[in-house]
C-alpha positions as CSV (number, residue, x, y, z in Angstrom):
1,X,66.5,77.8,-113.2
2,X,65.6,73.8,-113.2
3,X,62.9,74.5,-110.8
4,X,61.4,77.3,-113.0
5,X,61.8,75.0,-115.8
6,X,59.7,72.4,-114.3
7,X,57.1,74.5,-113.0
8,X,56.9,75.7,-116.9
9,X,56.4,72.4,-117.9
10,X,53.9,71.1,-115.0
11,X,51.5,74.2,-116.4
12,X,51.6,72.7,-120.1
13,X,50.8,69.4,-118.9
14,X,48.1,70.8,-116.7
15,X,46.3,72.5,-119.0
16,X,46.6,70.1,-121.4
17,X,46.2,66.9,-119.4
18,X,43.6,68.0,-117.3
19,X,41.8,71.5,-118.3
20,X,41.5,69.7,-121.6
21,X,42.8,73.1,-123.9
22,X,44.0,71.8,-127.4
23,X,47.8,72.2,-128.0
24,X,46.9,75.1,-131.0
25,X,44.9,76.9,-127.4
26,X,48.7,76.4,-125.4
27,X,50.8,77.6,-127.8
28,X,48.7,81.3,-127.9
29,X,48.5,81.5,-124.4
30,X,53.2,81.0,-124.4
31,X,53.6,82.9,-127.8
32,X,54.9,79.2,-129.1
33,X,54.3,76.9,-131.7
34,X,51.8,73.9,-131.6
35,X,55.0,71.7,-132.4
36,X,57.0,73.6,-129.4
37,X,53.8,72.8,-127.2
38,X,54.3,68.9,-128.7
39,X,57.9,69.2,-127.8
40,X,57.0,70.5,-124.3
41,X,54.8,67.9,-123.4
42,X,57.6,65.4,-124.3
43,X,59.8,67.0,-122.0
44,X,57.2,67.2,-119.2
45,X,56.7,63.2,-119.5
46,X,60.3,62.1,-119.7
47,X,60.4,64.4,-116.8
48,X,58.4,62.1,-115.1
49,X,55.6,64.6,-114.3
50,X,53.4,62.9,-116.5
51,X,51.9,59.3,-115.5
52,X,50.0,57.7,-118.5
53,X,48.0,55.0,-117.6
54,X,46.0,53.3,-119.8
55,X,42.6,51.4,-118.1
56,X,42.8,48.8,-120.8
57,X,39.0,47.5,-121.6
58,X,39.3,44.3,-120.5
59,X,36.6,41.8,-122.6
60,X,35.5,38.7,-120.8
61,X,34.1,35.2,-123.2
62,X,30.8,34.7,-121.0
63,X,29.9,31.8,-123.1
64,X,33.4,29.8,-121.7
65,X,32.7,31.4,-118.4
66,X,29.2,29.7,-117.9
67,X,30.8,26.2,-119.5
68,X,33.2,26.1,-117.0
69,X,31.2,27.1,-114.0
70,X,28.7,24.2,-115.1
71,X,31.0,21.7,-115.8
72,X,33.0,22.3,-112.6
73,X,31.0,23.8,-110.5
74,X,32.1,27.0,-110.1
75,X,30.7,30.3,-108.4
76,X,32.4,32.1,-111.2
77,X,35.0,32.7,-114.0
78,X,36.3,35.2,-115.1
79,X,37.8,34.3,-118.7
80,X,39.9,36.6,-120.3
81,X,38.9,37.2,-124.4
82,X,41.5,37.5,-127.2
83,X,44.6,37.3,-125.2
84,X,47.6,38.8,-125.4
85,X,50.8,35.8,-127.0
86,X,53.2,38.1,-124.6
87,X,52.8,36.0,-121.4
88,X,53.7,39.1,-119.2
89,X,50.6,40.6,-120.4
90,X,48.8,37.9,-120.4
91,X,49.4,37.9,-116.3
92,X,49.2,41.7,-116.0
93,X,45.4,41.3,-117.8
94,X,44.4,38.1,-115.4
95,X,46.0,40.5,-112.5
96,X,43.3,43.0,-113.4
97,X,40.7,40.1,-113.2
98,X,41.3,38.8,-110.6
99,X,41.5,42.5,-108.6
100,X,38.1,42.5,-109.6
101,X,37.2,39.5,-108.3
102,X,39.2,40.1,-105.0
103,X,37.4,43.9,-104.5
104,X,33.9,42.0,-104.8
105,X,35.1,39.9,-101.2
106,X,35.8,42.9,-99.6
107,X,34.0,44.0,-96.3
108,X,34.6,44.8,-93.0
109,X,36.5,42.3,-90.9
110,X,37.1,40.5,-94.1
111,X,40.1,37.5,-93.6
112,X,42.1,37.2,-96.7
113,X,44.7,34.4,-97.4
114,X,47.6,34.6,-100.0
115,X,49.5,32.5,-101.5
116,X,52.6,33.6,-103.6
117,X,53.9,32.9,-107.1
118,X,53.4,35.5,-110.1
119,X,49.8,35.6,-110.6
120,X,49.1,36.3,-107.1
121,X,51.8,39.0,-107.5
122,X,49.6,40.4,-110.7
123,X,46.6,40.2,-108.9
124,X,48.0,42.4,-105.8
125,X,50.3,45.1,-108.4
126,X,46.4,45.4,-110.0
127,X,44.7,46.2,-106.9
128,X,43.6,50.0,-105.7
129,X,44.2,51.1,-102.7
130,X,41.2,50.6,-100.8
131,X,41.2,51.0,-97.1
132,X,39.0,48.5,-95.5
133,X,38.1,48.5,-91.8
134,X,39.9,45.6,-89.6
135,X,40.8,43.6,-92.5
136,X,43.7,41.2,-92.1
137,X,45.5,39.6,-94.9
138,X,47.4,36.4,-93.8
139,X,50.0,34.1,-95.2
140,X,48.8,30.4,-96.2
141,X,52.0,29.5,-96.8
142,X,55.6,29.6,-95.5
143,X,57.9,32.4,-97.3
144,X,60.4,31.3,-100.4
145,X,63.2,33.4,-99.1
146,X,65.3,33.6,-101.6
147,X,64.3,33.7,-105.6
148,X,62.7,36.5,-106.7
149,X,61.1,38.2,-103.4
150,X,58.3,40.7,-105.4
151,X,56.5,37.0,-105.7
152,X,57.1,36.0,-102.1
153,X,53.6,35.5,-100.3
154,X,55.6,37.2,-97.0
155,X,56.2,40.3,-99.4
156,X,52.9,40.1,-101.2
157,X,51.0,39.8,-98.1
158,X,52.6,43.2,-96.6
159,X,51.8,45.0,-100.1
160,X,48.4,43.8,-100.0
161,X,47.7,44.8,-96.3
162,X,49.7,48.2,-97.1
163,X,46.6,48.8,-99.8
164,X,43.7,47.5,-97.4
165,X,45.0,49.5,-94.5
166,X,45.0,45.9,-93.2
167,X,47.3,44.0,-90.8
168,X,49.0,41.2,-91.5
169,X,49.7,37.8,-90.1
170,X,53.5,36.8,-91.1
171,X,53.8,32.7,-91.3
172,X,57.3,32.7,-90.0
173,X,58.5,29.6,-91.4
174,X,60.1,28.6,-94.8
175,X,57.8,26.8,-97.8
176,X,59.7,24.2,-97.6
177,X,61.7,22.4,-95.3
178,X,64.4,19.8,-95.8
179,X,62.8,16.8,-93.3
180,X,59.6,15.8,-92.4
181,X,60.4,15.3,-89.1
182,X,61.4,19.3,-89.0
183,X,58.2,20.3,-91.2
184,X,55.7,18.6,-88.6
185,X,57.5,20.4,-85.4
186,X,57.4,23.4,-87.1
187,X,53.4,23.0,-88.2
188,X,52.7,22.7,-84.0
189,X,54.9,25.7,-82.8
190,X,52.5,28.0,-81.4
191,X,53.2,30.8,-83.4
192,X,52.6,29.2,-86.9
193,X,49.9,27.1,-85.2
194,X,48.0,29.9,-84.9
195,X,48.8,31.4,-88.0
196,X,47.8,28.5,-90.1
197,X,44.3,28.3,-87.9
198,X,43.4,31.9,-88.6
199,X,44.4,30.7,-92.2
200,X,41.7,28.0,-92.1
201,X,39.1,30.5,-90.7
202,X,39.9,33.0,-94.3
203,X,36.8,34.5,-95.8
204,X,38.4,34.6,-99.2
205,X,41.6,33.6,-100.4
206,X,43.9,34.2,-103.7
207,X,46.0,31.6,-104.9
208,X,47.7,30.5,-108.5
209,X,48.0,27.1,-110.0
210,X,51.3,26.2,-110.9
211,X,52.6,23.2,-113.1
212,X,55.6,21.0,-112.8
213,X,57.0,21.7,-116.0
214,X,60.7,22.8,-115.2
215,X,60.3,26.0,-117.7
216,X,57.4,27.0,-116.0
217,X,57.8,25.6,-112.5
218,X,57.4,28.1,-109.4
219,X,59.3,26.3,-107.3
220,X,62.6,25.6,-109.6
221,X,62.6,29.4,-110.5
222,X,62.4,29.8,-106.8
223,X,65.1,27.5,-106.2
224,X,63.6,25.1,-103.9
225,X,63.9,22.3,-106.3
226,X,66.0,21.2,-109.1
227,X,65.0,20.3,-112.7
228,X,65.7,16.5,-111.7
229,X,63.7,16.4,-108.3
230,X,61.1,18.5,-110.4
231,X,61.2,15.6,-113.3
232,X,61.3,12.8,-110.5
233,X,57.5,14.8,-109.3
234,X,55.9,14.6,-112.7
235,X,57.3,10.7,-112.7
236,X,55.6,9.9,-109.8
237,X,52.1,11.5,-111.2
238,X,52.2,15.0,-110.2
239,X,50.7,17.7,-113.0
240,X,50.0,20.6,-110.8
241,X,50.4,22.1,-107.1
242,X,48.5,24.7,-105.0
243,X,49.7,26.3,-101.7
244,X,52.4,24.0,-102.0
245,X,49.8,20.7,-102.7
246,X,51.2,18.5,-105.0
247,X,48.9,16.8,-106.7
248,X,47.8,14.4,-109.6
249,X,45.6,14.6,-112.5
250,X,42.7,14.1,-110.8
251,X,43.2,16.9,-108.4
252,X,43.9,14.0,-105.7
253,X,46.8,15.5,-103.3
254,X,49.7,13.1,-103.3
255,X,51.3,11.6,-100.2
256,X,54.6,12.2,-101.2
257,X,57.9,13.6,-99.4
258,X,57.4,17.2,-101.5
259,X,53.8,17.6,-99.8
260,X,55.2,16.2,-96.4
261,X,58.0,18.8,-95.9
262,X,56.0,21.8,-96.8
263,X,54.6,24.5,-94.2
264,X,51.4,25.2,-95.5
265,X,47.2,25.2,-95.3
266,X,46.4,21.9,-95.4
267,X,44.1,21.2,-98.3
268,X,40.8,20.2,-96.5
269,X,41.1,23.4,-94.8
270,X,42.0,25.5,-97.8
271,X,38.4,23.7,-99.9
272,X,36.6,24.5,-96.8
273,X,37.0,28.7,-97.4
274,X,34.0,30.0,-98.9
275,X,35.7,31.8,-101.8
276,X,39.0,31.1,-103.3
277,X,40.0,32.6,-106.0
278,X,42.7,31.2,-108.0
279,X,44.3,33.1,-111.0
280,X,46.2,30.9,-114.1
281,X,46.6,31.0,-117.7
282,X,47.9,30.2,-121.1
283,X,47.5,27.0,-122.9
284,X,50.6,25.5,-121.0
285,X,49.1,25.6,-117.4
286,X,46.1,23.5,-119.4
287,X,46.1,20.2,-117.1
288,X,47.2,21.7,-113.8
289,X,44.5,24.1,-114.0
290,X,42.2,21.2,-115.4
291,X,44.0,18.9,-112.0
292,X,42.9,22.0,-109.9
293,X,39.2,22.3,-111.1
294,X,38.8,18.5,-110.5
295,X,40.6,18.7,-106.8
296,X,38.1,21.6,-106.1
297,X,40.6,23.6,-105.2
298,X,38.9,27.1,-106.2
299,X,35.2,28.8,-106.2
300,X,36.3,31.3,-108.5
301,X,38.7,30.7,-111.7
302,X,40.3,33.8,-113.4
303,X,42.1,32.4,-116.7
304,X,41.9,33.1,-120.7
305,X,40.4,31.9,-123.2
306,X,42.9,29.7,-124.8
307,X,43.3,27.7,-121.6
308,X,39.6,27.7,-120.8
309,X,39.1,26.2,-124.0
310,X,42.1,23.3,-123.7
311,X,40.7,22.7,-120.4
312,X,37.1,21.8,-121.5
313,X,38.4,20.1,-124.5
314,X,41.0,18.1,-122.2
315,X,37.9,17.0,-119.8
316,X,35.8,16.0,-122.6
317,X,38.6,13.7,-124.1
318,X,38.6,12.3,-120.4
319,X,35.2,11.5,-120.3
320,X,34.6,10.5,-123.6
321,X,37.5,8.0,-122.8
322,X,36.8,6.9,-119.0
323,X,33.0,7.6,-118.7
324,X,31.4,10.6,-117.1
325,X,31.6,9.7,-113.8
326,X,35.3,8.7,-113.8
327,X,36.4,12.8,-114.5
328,X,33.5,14.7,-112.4
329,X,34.7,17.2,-109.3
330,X,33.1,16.3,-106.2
331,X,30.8,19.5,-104.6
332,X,32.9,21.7,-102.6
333,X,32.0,20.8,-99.2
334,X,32.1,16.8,-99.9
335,X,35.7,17.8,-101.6
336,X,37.3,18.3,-97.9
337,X,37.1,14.5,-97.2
338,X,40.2,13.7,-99.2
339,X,42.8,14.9,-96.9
């Protein structure tokens, strides 16, 4: 009888989900009411044999997206338009962006590094599933472990090859490592030797820009650092990290014990990658994302417009206080020098 029941309701929900007949059409055609037809289609949903999925319009400020490609010398933006207070959202709509972005890069043979963190993780939910001949997605940095594993790049890189139909290359060592002595055996074992080079040779790559604030911060929620040794980063000049890089205001990567002990691509390999794509937002993220521009960290930016705006404002206080030169990004390629 529960079978016959949800065959009853499947037919409702076809013909009205995808014949297109009115509800006034499917209650002649069961000798029912239009509000027993209503009713039906309630069941049929809570069911769970109706998805709805809604393919929200997302609108794009091309006016901030050409500022910020001229001022740093972008490739592209993608800069989300009225969004969302609800940061959830606000991911799940730079997720959708930054799919976008990620589906242009996508070819044959295409090499595609990832990082990890929640944005990255929005970017891959948002992704179709889009088999593409001999692609490989491959880790740029070592796996968290523990935290919350749905934003694990070793987790995120198998869903992402699961949609490509791609394979994957597993960096089997941890983000971070207690001593540096361990961090630099472990960057010349063979295994994650080759790993990080076929890292280095990416076509495109998707990362996030995370901050040090300890509400925010990546790496507390993850548990590899506490709020002190978090508070004890920013007091030594860090406003930002990517792939692990922790580094100043001025993008600059810091030689600290943090950026010693992690298992990562180093960050003259990581500029040299034709596109990266790097996914951030809200107004708190302002100054690592404005950090990240200046370090040339990214090609392609996918934020909001709230940030994009306290990031251009934040940059033109800097210049109108230390001169132009002081605050510009260096080109990409001349960017690799640094480390």
């Amino acid at each position: 009888m529960e079978q016959e029941r949800l065959d009853f309701l499947a037919q409702i929900a076809v013909w009205y989900y995808e014949e297109g007949l009115d509800q006034e059409t499917i209650a002649g055609r069961i000798n029912k009411s239009r509000s027993m037809v209503s009713r039906l289609l309630d069941q049929a949903r809570e069911a769970g044999l109706v998805e709805v999925k809604v393919l929200y319009p997302l609108r794009t400020d091309a006016e901030l997206e050409r500022r910020l490609c001229a001022e740093f010398g972008l490739a592209n933006a993608q800069v989300l338009a009225e969004p969302p207070d609800d940061y959830a959202l606000l991911l799940k709509r730079l997720g959708e962006l930054g799919a976008r972005c990620l589906q242009q890069a996508l070819r044959p043979g295409v090499v595609i590094g990832i990082s990890w963190g929640t944005a990255v993780h929005s970017v891959v939910s948002a992704m179709p599933t889009t088999p593409v001949p001999d692609a490989t997605v491959v880790q740029l940095i070592g796996a968290v472990g523990h935290g919350d594993p749905l934003v694990d790049g070793a987790e995120l890189g198998r869903w992402l090859a699961q949609k490509l139909h791609a394979s994957f290359r597993f960096l089997s060592a941890p983000m971070l490592v207690e001593d540096e002595t361990l961090a630099v055996a472990l960057r010349r074992e063979r295994t994650i030797e080759e790993t990080l080079a076929l890292a280095a040779r990416a076509d495109v790559a998707l990362i996030g820009i995370g901050t040090p604030q300890p509400e925010l911060s990546s790496l507390v929620r993850a548990g590899y650092l506490s709020r002190s040794e978090i508070e004890s980063l920013m007091a030594s000049g860090v406003v930002g990290d990517i792939v692990a890089h922790q580094f100043d205001q001025d993008g600059q990567w810091l030689d600290i014990p943090a950026n010693r002990r992690a298992i990562s691509l180093d960050a003259g390999s990581l500029r040299r990658i034709p596109r990266v794509i790097a996914v951030s937002g809200g107004i708190s993220k302002a100054r690592a994302i404005l950090a990240g521009l200046r370090g040339r960290y990214c090609t392609c930016l996918v934020t909001d417009a709230r940030a994009a705006q306290a990031v251009l404002e934040l940059q033109r206080q800097s210049i109108a206080a230390h001169g132009a030169t002081a605050c510009r990004p260096l080109n990409h390629a001349a960017g690799t020098a640094r480390n």
